[in-house]
C-alpha positions as CSV (number, residue, x, y, z in Angstrom):
1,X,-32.3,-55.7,45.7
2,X,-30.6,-57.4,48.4
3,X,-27.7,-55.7,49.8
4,X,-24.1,-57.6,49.1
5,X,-22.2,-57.5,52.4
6,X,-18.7,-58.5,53.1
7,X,-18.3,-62.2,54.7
8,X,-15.4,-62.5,56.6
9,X,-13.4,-65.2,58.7
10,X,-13.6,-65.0,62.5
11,X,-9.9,-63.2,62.0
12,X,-11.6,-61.0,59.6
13,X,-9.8,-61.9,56.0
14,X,-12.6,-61.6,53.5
15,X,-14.2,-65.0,52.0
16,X,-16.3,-62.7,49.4
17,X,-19.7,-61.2,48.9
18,X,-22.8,-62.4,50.9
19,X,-26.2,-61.3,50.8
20,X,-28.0,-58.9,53.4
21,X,-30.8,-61.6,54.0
22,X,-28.7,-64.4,54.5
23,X,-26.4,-62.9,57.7
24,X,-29.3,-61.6,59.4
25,X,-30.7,-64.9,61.5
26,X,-27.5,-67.1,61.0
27,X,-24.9,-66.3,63.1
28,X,-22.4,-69.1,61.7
29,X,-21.9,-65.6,58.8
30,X,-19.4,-63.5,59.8
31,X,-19.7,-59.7,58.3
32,X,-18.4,-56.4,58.8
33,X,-19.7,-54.1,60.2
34,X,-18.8,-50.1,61.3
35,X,-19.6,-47.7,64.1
36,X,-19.0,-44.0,64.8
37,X,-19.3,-42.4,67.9
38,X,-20.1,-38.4,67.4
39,X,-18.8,-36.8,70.5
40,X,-20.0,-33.2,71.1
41,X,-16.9,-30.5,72.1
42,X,-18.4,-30.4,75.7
43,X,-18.4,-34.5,76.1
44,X,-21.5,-35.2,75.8
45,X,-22.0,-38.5,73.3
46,X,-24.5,-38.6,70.5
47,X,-27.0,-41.1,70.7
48,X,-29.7,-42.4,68.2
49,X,-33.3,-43.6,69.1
50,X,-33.5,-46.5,66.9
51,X,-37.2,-46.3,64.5
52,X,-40.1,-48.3,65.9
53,X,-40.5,-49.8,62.3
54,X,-36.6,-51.7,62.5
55,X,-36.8,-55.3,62.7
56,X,-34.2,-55.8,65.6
57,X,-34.5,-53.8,69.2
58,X,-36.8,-50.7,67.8
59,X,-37.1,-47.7,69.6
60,X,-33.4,-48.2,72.0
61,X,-30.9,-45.8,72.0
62,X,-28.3,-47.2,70.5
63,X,-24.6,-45.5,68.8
64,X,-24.8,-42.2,66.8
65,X,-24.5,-44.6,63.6
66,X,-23.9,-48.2,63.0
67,X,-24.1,-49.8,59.8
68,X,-22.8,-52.9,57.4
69,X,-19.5,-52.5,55.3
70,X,-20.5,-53.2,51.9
71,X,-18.8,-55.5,49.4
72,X,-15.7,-54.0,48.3
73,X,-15.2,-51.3,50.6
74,X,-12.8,-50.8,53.1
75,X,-14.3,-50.1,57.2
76,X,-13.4,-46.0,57.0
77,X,-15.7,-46.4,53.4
78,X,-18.2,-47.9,55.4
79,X,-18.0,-45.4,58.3
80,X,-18.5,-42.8,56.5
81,X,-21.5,-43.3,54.2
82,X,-23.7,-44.7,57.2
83,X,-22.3,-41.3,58.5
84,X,-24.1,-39.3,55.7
85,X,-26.9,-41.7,55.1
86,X,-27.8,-41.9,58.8
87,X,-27.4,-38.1,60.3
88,X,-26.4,-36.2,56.7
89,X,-22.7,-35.8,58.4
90,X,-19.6,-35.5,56.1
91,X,-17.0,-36.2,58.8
92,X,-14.0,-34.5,57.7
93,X,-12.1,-36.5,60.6
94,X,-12.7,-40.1,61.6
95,X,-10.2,-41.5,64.2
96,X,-10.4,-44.7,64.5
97,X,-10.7,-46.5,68.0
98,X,-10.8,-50.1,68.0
99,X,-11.8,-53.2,66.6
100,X,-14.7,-55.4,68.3
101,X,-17.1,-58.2,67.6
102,X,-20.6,-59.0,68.5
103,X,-21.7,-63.0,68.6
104,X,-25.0,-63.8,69.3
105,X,-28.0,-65.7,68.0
106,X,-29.2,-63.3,65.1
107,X,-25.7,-62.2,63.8
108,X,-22.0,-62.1,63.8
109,X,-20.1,-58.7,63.3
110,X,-16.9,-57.9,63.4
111,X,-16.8,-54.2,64.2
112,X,-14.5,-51.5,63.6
113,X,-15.4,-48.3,65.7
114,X,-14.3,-44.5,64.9
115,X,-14.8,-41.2,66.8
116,X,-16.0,-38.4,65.3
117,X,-16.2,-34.9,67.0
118,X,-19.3,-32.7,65.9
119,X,-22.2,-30.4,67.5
120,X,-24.1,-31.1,64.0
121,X,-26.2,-29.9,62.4
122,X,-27.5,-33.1,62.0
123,X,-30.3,-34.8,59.2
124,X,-31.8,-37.5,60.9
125,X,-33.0,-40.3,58.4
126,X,-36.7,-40.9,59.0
127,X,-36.9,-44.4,58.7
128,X,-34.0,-45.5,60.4
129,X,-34.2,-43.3,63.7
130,X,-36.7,-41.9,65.5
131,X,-35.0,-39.5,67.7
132,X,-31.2,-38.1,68.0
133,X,-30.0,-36.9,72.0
134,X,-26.4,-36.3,73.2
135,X,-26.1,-37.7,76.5
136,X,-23.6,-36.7,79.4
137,X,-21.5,-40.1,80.3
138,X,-23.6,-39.9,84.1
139,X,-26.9,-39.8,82.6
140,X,-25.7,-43.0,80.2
141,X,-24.3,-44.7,83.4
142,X,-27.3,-44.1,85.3
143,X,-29.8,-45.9,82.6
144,X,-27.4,-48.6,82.0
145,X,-28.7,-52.0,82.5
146,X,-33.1,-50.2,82.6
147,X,-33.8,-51.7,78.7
148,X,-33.6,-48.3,77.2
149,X,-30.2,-49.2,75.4
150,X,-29.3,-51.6,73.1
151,X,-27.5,-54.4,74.3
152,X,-24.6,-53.7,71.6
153,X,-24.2,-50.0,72.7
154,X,-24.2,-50.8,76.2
155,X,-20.7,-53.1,75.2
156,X,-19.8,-50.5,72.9
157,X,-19.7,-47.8,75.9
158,X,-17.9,-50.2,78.0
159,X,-15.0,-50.2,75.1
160,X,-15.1,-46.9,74.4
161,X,-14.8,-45.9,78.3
162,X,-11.6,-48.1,78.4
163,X,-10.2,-46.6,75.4
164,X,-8.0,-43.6,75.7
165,X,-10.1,-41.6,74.0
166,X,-13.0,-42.4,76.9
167,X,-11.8,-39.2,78.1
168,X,-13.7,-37.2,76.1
169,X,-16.8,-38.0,77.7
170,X,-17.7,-35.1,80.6
């Protein structure tokens, strides 16, 4: 069963329902989506390997979770079940950071990112993510630009460094 995602206006006010399948490949469909950046105590960022087996940039390191909004819930909703269904985490916090948007020639996204401190544990889902790492903010600076991100985190990094809460990061 396809997946019913929010469809949204480029000033995000919600059209309605749209299908998973039809956002993926045409950019002219605006969805939500969410991201959470886990942030150890010691500022260190948590990073996910994304699965060799997903359809767009497998096996990058990309944000500790990232997922769509659903139909009928709100960005926090969203945040938090990618939260549990990615890396079994039940945030009891989630602060949230800022809004973003991503436009390129497989999707359109407008993004609401949250912060989430945690040391884990963590329960990696198999087939989403290959590997979990928390990375100090020099050892992300110095592989910035080599391939091994995603193109999204490296723009989500730039925002969250920018942030006040960029501080965080050792």
């Amino acid at each position: 069963m396809d997946e019913m995602l929010t469809l949204v206006t480029d000033q995000d006010d919600i059209l309605g329902p749209v299908p998973r399948s039809r956002v993926h490949g045409n950019p002219a469909l605006i969805h939500r989506s969410v991201h959470v950046l886990v942030v150890s105590r010691d500022g260190r960022l948590l990073l996910q390997k994304r699965s060799m087996r997903k359809d767009t940039q497998p096996g990058k390191w990309d944000t500790s979770v990232g997922g769509h909004v659903g139909f009928g819930q709100t960005y926090e909703e969203a945040a938090r079940r990618e939260a549990e269904e990615e890396l079994g985490l039940t945030p009891d916090e989630l602060v949230f950071l800022y809004p973003s948007r991503i436009r390129n020639e497989v999707e359109s996204e407008n993004i609401h990112t949250f912060l989430h401190v945690s040391a884990g544990p963590f329960r990696p889902e198999p087939g989403e993510i290959d590997e979990l790492r928390f990375w100090t903010k020099r050892e992300i600076r110095a592989a910035l630009g080599t391939g091994v991100f995603t193109s999204n985190f490296e723009e989500e990094f730039a925002l969250f460094l920018a942030s006040p809460h960029g501080t965080l990061l050792d």
